[in-house]
N, C-alpha and C positions, 0 to 999 in steps of 0.2 A: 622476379628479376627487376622488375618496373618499381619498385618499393624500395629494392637495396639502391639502384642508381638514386632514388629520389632522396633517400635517408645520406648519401653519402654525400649527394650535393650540398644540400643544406647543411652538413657536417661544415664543408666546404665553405661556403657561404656566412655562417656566423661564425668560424672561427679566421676567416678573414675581417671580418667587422667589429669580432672583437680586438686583433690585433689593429687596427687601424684606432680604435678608440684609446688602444696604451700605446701608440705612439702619438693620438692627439694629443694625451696627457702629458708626455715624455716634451712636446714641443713646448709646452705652457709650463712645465714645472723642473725641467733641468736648466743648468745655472748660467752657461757660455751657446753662441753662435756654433761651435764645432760640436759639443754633446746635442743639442738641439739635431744637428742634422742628421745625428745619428737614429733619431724619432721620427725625422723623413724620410728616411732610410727603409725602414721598417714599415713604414704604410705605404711605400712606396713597391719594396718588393715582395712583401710577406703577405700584406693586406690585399691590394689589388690581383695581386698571385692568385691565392687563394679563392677569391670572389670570382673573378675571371675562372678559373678551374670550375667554380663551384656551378657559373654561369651555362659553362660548354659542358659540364654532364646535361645537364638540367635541357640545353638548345639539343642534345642526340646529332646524327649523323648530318649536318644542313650546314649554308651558307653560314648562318650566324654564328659557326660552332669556328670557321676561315675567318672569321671577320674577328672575333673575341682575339683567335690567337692571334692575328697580325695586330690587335691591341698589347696585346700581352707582350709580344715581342717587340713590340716596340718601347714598351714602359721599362723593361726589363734592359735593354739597351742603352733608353738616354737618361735613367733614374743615377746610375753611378758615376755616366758622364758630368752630370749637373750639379750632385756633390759634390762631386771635386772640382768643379770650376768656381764654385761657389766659397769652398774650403781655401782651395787656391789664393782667389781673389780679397780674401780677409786678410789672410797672410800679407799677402803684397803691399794692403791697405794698413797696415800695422796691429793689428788684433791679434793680439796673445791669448792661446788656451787657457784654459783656468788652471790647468794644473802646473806648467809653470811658476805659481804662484803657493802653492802648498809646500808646507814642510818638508823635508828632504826622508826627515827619521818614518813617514808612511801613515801618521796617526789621525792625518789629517788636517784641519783646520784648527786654533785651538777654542775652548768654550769658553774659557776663565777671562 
């Protein structure tokens, strides 16, 4: 039992690290402030999620198992408030999504 808990933390745990590294990438290589956020989005709650889960298998029945989740509930809580204040406040500042600015016909940007 001691094996399976330990194999699914670490399950846990690198597949929260890997999501957190494709949404580091997401923040560096997508095009606008709103796609961007959507890369913090993602390490925000998939990443730390994860990691935090993967943490409290790995703590078993203890204090630090109360203390991850009152992290966890709290990242989970003010992660969507903070994008949209954020999101919000671009708007208000005049920043237009990118896609606003593509083509109407769907094909994209053109190459030519």
């Amino acid at each position: 039992m001691a094996l399976a808990l330990d194999l699914l933390s670490w399950i846990c745990i690198l597949a929260g690290s890997a999501i957190a590294l494709i949404g580091g990438l997401g923040m560096l290589r997508l095009p606008d402030v709103f796609a961007r956020m959507h890369g913090t989005g993602m390490i925000d709650t998939l990443g730390i999620g994860a990691i935090l889960v993967g943490l409290m298998i790995q703590a078993g029945a203890t204090l630090v198992t109360v203390k991850l989740l009152l992290v966890l509930l709290f990242v989970l809580y003010t992660s969507p408030i903070t994008t949209h204040a954020l999101a919000r406040a671009c708007l208000n500042a005049g920043v237009e999504p990118l896609a606003r600015h593509l083509p109407a016909d769907g094909d994209g940007p053109s190459k030519g």
